[in-house]
C-alpha positions in Angstrom: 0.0 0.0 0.0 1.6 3.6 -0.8 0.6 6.0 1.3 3.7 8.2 0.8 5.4 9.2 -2.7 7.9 11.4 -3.6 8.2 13.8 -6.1 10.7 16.3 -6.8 11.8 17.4 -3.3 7.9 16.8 -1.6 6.6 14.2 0.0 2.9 12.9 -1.5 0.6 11.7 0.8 -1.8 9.8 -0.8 -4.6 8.5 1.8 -7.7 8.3 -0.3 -9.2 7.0 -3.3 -12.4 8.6 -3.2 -13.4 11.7 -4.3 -16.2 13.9 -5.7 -15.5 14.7 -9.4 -14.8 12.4 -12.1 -12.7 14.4 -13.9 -11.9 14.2 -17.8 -8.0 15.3 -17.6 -7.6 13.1 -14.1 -4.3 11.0 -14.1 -5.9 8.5 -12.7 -7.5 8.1 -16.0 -4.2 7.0 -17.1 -2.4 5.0 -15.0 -1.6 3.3 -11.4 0.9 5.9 -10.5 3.0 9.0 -10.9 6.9 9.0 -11.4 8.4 6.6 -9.4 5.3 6.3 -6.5 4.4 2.7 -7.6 0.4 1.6 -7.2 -1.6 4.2 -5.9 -4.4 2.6 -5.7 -5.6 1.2 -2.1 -6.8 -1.9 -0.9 -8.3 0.1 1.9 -8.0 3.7 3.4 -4.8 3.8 5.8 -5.0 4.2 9.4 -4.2 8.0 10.9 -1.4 6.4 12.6 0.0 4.1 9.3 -0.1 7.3 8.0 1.8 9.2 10.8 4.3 6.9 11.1 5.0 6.2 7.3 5.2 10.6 6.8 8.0 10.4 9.9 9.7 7.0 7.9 10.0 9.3 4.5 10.3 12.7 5.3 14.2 13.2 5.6 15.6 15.4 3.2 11.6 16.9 1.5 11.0 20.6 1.5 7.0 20.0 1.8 4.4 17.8 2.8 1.6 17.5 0.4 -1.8 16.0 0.8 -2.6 14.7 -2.8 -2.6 10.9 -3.7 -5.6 9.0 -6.1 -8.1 10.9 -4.2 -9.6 14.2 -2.7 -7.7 14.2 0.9 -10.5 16.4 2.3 -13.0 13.3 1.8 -10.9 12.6 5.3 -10.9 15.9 6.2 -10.7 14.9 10.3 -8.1 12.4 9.9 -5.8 14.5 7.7 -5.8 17.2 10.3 -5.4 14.4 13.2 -2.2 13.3 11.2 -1.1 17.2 10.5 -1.4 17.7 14.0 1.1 14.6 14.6 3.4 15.1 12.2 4.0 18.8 11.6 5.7 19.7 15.2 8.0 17.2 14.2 9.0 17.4 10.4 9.0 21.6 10.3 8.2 22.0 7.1 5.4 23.7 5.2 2.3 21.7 4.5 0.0 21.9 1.7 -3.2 20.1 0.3 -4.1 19.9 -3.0 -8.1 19.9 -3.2 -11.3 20.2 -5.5 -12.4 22.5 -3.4 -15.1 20.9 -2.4 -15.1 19.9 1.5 -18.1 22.2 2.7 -20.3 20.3 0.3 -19.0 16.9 1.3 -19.1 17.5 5.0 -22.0 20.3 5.3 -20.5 22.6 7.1 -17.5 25.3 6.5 -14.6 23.4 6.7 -11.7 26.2 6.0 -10.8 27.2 9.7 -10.8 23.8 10.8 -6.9 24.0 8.9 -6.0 27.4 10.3 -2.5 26.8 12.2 -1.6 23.8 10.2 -1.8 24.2 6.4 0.4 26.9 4.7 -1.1 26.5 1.1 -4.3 25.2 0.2 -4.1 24.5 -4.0 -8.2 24.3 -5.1 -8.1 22.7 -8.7 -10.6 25.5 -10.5 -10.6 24.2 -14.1 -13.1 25.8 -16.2 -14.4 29.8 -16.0 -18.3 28.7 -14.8 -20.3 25.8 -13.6 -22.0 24.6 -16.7 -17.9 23.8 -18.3 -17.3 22.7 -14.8 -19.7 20.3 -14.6 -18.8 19.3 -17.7 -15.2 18.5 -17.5 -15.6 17.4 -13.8 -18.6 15.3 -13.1 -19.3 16.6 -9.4 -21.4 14.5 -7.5 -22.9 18.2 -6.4 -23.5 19.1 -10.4 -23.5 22.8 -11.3 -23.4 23.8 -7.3 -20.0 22.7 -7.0 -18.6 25.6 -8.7 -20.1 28.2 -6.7 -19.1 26.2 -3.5 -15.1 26.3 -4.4 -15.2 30.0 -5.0 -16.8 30.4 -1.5 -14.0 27.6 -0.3 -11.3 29.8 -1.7 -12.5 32.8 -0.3 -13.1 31.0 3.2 -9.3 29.7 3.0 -7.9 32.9 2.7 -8.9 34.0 5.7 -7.6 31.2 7.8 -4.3 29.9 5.3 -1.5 31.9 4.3 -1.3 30.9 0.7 -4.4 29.8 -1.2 -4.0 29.3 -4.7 -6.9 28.5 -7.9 -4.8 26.4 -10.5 -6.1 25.2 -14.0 -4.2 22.5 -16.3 -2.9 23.9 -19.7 -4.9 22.1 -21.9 -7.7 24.5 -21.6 -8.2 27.4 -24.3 -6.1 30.6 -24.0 -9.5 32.7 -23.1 -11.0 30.1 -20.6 -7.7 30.4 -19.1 -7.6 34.4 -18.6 -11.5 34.1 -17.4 -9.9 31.6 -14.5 -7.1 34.2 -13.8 -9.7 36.9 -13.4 -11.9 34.5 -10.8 -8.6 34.8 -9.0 -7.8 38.3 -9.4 -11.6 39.0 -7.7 -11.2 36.7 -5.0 -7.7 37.8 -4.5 -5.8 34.3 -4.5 -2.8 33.2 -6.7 -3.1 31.7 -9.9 -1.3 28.8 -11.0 -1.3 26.6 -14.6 0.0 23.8 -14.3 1.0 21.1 -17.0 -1.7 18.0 -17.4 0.5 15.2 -16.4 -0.3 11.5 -18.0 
């Protein structure tokens, strides 16, 4: 079972398989795994501890720990906060989770200052300029609603987390692109393309 992966100098953790969208452009559309992380798919959902102690095991030497494995981390929002809470005294290094955006619609309630104190960058994967692309390239189990909800996430997160960032993949249009950067700009969080991986 991998529950950690490197890549670059960052340590992946990768504690879910579940998540909310079916997205189009998802690597898990094409393939087990990313670089050298071997099978990222899981029998079952590690333990918080399992994953506490196989962050401490892998650590040495990374410049970041990131929540983002074959799944939407904040599907486990508790337990990923139970294991920053273990880990990050001890590692001191930033921490960042790469999400949909999505975690007030999965859990019903605002989520975003449940991480104050323990994430430094929260990465929300925006991906299209509205809800009706949205919906189409993502397949939210919330449908059109989803979009909405991240742009309220985002603006949640930056009161609470230091850096929150909207990123898009660089397959979309040049225009599309430039309507995501303004969504941004308005909200007043960083803006990030970032190359589809396969």
């Amino acid at each position: 079972m991998t529950i950690t992966y490197r890549l670059g100098d960052s340590l992946y953790v990768n504690m879910t398989n579940r998540c909310s969208n079916r997205c189009d452009f998802c690597i898990r559309n094409y393939g087990d795994g990313i670089g050298g992380s071997g099978d990222l798919w899981l029998d079952r959902e590690p333990t918080v501890d399992e994953t506490v102690q196989d962050i401490l095991k892998n650590v040495s030497g990374c410049k970041e720990l990131v929540f983002c494995g074959y799944g939407e981390p904040l599907m486990r929002l508790d337990d990923v906060i139970a294991v920053i809470k273990a880990v990050k005294p001890k590692i001191g290094i930033p921490v960042r989770i790469n999400t949909n955006g999505q975690a007030d619609l999965i859990h019903g309630r605002q989520t975003a200052k449940e991480l104050a104190g323990l994430v430094d960058t929260v990465s929300i994967s925006l991906n299209a300029p509205n809800a009706k692309e949205y919906e189409a390239l993502c397949h939210s189990d919330y449908g059109e609603k989803a979009f909405d909800a991240i742009l309220k996430y985002a603006a949640d997160c930056k009161k609470y987390i230091p850096n929150v960032v909207f990123s898009v993949v660089d397959v979309m249009d040049k225009e599309d692109i430039e309507k995501c950067r303004k969504i941004a700009e308005d909200i007043g969080v960083i803006f990030r393309v970032r190359e589809m991986i396969k």
